[in-house]
Each structure stands twice: as C-alpha cells, then as structure tokens.
FIKETI-29339 format. One record per residue (C-alpha): y, x, z; residue number from 1; residue in one letter. Coordinates in Angstrom, 2 decimals, padded with zeros to 5 digits. Layout:
<zavos>
py/px/pz/seq/type
Y/X/Z/NUM/A $
...
</zavos>
This chain:
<zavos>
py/px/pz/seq/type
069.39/-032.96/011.98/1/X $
071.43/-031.76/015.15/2/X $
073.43/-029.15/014.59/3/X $
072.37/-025.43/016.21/4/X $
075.57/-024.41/017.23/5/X $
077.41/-027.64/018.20/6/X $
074.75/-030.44/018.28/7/X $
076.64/-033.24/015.69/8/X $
073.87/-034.99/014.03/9/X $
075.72/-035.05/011.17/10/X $
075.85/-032.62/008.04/11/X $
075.40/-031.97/004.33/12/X $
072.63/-030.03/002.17/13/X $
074.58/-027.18/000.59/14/X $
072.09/-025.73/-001.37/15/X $
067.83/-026.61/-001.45/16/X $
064.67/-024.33/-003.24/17/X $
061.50/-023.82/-002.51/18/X $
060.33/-020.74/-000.26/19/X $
059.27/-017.59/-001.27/20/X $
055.39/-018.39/-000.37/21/X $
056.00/-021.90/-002.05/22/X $
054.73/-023.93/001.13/23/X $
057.84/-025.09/002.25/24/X $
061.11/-026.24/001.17/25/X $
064.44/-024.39/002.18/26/X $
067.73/-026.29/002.56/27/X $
070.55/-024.70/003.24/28/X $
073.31/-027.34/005.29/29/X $
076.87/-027.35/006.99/30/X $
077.62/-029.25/009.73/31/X $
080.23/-032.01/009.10/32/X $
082.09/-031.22/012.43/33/X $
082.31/-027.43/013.02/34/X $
081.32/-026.41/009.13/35/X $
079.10/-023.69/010.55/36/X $
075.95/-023.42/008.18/37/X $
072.14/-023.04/009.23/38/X $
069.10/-023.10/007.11/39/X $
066.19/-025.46/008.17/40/X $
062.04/-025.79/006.27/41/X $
060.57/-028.59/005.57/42/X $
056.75/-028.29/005.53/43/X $
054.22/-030.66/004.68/44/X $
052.30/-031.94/007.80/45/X $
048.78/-030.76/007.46/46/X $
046.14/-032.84/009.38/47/X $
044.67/-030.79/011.86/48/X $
041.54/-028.60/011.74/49/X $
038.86/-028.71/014.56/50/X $
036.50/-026.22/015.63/51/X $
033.36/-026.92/016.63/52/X $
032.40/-023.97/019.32/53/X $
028.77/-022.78/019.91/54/X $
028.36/-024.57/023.06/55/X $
029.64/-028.19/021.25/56/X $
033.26/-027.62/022.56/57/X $
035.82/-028.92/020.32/58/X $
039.23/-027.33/020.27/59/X $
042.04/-027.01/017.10/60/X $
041.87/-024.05/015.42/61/X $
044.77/-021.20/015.89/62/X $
045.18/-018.85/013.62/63/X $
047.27/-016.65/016.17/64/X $
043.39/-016.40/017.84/65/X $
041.81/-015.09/014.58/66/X $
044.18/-013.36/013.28/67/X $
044.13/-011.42/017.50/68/X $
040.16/-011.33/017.19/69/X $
040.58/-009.43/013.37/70/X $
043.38/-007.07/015.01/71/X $
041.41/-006.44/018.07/72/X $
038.36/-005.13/015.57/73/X $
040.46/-003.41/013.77/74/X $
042.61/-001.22/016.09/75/X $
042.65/002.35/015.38/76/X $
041.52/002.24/011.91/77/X $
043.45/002.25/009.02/78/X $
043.65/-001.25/008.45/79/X $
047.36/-002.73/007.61/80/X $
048.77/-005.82/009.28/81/X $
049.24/-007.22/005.54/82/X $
046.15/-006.85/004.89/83/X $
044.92/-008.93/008.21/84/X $
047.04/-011.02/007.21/85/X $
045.67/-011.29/003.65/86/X $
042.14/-012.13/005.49/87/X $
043.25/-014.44/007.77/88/X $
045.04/-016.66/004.76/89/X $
042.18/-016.42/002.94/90/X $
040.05/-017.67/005.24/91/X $
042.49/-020.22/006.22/92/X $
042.70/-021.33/001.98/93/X $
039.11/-021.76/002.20/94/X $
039.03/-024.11/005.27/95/X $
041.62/-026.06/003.72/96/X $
039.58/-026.67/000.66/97/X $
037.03/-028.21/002.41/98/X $
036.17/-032.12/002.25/99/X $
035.82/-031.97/006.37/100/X $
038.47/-031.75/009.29/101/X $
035.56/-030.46/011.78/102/X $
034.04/-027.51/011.22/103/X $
031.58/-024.94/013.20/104/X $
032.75/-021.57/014.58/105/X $
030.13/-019.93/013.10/106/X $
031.66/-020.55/009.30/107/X $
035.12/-019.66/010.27/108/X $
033.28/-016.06/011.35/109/X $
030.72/-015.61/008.55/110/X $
034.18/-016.41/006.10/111/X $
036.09/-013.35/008.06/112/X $
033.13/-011.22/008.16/113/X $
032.52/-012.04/004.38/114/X $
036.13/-010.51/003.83/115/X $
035.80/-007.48/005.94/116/X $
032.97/-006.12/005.10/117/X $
035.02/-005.10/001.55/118/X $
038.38/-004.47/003.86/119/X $
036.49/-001.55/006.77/120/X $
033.11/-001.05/007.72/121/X $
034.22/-000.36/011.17/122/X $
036.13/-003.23/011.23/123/X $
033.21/-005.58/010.01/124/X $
031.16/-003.89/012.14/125/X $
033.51/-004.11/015.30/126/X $
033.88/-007.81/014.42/127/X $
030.27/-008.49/013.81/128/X $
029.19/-007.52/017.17/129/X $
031.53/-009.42/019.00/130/X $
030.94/-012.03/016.66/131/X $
027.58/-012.48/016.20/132/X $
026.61/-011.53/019.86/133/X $
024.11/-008.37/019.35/134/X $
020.90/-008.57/021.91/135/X $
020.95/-004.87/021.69/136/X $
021.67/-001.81/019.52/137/X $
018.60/-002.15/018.00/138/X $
020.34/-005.27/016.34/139/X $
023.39/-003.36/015.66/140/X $
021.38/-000.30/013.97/141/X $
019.92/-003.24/011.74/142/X $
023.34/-004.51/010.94/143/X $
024.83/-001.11/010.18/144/X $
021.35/-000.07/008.11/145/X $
022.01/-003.42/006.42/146/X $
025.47/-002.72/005.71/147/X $
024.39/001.18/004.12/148/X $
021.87/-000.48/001.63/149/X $
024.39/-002.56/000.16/150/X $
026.77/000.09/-000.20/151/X $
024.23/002.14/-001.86/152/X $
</zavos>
C-alpha cells in the first residue's frame, strides 16, 4: 500500500474493524517513513452484474444510473435521498440474491417500481411512464386507475 502523502510502500496496520454498513473492512495504518496515518477499505470483489437492455444490448449495471432515473422521478416531491437510497439497495440486495450474473432491464424496473409504489404515487407513477414506455394517456389513466383500486 503506497503511502498518500509520501508514496513509501511500506507501513503498519494500527488499528482494523469492520465498517459501519458491515461490507467492508476498515484498517487504520502509518506509514513506516513519514508516520503520517491514512485509513484504507477492503471490500470483497463482487463479480459483476449484466444488464440485458430491451433491444438485446448488454452493458454492467450502475447503480449511479438507477439511483439518477429514481431521483429524476422523484424531484419535487417529498421523497428523501435516504430513502432513494433505501430503494436502490434494496433492489440492488435482491439482484445479488439471484443464482444469475445476466439479467433483463425489465426486472431491475418492475423491482424499483415494486418499491415505489409504497414510497410516492407520483414517484411510481413518474417512473412508470418513463419506464414502461406509455403508448398514450389512455395507458397512463389505466395505470393511475390501477394504482387507486389498490389503494382503496
């Protein structure tokens, strides 16, 4: 490990615990030249996951994109950047658990859509349309109706 502030590859772990969130492992270490101290996280190396797009595109998912597309539905409501984030690593713990490294757009946005539709209705709806490409607001009048039965 190189050093931050002097570049000697040399040092010693002062102090190591596990993160707050519990997915990494914080070490605190001093360099054995200048004794200046820097913290460093080790993280286990998780094998890529792969989005399959509507038109059979592949590409690796981001998380900075859906946790944009979520923020995007949900500006000017009152809908908390904790609780985007709370979506987004929920939907992320549910790709994880499955058996498959590939999976089809249209999951990741039924899983978000799934967890909106209890966070804002505005929001799911926002999301929804973008998402699931409405014809025409006859389609979006049968989403919304949709959405008012089940509240009901």
């Amino acid at each position: 490990m190189k050093c931050p502030y002097c570049s000697f590859e040399e040092d010693k772990v002062v102090d190591s615990r596990v993160s707050k969130d519990g997915n990494a492992v914080r070490r605190r270490r001093e360099c054995l030249k200048c004794s200046q101290r820097f913290t460093t996280y080790e993280y286990v190396e998780k094998v890529p996951l792969i989005v399959i797009k509507r038109d059979g595109r592949r590409e690796s998912f981001s998380r900075e994109k859906l946790l944009n597309g979520i923020r995007i539905a949900s500006s000017k409501r009152p809908v908390s950047i904790d609780a985007i984030e709370r979506v987004v690593n929920e939907v992320e713990a549910s790709l994880d658990d499955l058996k498959t490294r590939e999976i089809e757009s249209c999951k990741i946005g039924e899983e978000v859509m799934k967890r909106l539709k209890t966070l804002d209705d505005i929001t799911y709806i926002r999301f929804a349309s973008v998402y699931r490409s409405f014809k025409d607001t006859d389609e979006l009048l049968e989403e919304v109706v949709h959405l008012l039965e089940k509240k009901d």
